[in-house]
N, C-alpha and C positions, 0 to 999 in steps of 0.2 A: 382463496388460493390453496390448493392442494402441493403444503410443499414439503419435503422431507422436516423428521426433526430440526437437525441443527439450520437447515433454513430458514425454518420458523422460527428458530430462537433467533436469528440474525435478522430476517424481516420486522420482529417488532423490536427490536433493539434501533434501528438505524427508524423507528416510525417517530422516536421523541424529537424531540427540538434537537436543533445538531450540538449545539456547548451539554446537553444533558447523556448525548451517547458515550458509555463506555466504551474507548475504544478496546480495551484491550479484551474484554467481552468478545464483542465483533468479530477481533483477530479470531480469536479461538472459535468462535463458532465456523468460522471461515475453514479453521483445521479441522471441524471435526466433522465437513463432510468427505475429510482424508481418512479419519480417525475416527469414526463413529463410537469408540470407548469410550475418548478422550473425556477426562473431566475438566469442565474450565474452573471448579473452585479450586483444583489443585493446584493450577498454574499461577491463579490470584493469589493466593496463600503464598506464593513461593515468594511473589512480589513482596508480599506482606512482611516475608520472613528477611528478605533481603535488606527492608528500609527499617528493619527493626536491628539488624547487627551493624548497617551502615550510620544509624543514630550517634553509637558508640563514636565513631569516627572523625566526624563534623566539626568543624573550625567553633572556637567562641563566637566569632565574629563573623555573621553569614553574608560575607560578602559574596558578591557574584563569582569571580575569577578562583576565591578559597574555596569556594561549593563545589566548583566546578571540578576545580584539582583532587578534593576530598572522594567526589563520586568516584572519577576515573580515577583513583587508588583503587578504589574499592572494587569496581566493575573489570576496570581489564590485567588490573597486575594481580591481587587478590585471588576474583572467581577465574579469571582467565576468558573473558568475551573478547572476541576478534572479529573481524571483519571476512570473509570468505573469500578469498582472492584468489584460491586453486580451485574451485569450483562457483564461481559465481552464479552460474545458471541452475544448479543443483535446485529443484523447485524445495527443499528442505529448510532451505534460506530464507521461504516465506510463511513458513508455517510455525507461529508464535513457540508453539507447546518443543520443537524442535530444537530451536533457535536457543530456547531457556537451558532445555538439556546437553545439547551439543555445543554451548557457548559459542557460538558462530551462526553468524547470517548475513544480510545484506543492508545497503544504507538506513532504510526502510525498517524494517525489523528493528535494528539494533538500536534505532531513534527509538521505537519502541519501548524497547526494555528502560534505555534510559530516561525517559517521559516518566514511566510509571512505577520508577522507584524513586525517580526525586520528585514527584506529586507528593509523594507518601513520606516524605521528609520537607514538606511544606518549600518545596523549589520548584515547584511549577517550570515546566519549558513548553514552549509552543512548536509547532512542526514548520518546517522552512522547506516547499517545496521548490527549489532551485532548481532549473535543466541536468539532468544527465545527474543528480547528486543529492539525495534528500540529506539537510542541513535540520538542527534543533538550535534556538537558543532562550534561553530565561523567559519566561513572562513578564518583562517588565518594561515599561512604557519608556520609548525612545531609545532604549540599548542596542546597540550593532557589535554584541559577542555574538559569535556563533558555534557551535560544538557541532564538528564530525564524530557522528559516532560508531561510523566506520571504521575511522583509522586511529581509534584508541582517544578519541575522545580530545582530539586535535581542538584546539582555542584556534579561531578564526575570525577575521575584524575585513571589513566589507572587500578593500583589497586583496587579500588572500582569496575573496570569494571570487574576484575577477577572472586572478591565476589559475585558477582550479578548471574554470570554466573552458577557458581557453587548454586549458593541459587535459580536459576532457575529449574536448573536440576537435582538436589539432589541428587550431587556426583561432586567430583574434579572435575573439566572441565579447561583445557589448553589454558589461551589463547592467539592465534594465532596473531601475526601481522594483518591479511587480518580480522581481527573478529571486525575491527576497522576502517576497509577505507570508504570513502567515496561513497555512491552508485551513481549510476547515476541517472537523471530523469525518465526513462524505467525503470530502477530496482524499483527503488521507488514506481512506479505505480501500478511495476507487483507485489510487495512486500504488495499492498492495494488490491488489484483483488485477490491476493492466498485466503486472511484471509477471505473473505469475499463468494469464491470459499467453505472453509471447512465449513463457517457456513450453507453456505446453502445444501449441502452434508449431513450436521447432520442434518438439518430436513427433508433431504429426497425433497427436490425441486429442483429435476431434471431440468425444463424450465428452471429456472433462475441462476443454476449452471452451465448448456449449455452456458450461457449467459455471464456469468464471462468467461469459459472458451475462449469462442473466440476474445474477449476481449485483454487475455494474448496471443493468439495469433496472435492479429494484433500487439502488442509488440515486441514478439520473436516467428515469424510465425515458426522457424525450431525447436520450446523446441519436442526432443519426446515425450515425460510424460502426454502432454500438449494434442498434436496430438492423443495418445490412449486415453485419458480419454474423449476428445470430441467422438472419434469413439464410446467408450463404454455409453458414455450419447446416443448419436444418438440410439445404438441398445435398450437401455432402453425405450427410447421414441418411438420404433418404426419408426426411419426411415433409414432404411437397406442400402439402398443401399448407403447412407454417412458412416454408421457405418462400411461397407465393404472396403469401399475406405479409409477410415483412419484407420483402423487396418492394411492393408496390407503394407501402408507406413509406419505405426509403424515398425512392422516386417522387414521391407527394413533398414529403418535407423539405428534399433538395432536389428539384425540379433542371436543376443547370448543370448539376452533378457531373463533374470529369468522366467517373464512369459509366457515366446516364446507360450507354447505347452499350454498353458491356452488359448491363444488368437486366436491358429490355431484350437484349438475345435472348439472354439466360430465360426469363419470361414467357417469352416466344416460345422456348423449347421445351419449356413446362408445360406450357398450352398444347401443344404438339403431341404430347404423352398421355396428359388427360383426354385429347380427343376420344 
């Protein structure tokens, strides 16, 4: 596969077993096809630096709810990390090396930073990909804390999760057992590649939404959603004969397809042009 630097370093990063991916690697290879400078040992380093003055800080007694309180000292009152609420779409919000400097980003992100400075202070937390809200809480067997670490690092216990849900989507929302599990390191990723995919969709940057998209597909090369929407960038950007070849696989893998007969025009009129 012929593929830029930092895509190659991301390619064989997400190639190991999923518990063995660094995420925070990833992220930053993810930024530095923004950033092609960027260094990611700078950025680890920072982490580095962060769980080494947060050390100082830390309860005697590493209980769950004291760790928790100890970090968010440290992270949002201390360095000053916030959550980005006057510019949520700002795609800056997903780009790790950003996020670290500017102290602000999005759910996502900012679970980020706090994953991977309380790994490095032996507190492990896992990611919680909840609807409409990525949640983190502890790594440890049968707990239901969970830490917002958007909004300064908010303690939240399953019903506050309900609440939230519902105050998301402004209307009752049920929620499900699975609205709480734990994602994996590939979910995770591809869960920072979507957000990042819609914003640049909304400003109409095709190149660089092409770009997220195949991304989420070196991920989960078999998502179909994933597979039309690159076909359908390809035909926007004018390059046919991709956009021919991944429509038709679309149509193969989901044969019943709502848009079926939207996508066999489109086909149709590719055909039409080649003639």
């Amino acid at each position: 596969m012929n593929f830029s630097s930092p895509r190659q370093y991301f390619y064989q990063e997400i190639q190991q077993p999923d518990e063995a991916i660094n995420l925070a690697k990833a992220a930053l290879y993810i930024a530095q096809e923004e950033y092609p400078h960027l260094d990611p040992e700078e950025y680890l380093n920072a982490f580095d630096t962060m769980a080494t003055e947060l050390e100082d800080r830390l309860p005697s007694s590493p209980y769950p709810l004291r760790m928790i309180q100890s970090i968010n000292q440290y992270l949002y009152e201390e360095l000053g990390f916030s959550g980005n609420k006057i510019d949520y779409y700002d795609p800056r919000n997903s780009f790790l090396n950003d996020v670290i400097e500017r102290r602000t980003g999005i759910p996502i992100t900012l679970s980020l930073v706090y994953m991977e400075v309380a790994k490095r202070v032996n507190f492990p937390m896992v990611g919680i990909g909840m609807p409409g809200h990525f949640l983190i809480r502890p790594d440890i067997a049968d707990i239901e804390i969970f830490v917002d670490a958007f909004n300064g690092g908010e303690v939240m216990f399953t019903q506050d999760c309900q609440e939230r849900l519902s105050q998301i989507y402004q209307q009752s929302v049920t929620l499900r057992p699975e609205f709480l599990d734990v994602v994996s390191n590939k979910h995770f990723l591809a869960r920072m590649l979507t957000n990042l995919k819609y914003i640049y969709l909304k400003n109409q940057d095709l190149e660089k939404t092409l770009s997220v998209v195949e991304r989420i597909l070196l991920l989960f090369p078999d998502v179909s959603l994933e597979i039309r929407d690159r076909g359908l960038l390809y035909y926007q950007l004018g390059h046919f004969t991709q956009a021919v070849e991944d429509l038709q696989i679309y149509l193969r893998k989901v044969p019943d397809a709502e848009d079926g007969d939207i996508i066999l025009k489109l086909l149709d009129k590719l055909s039409e042009n080649n003639d």
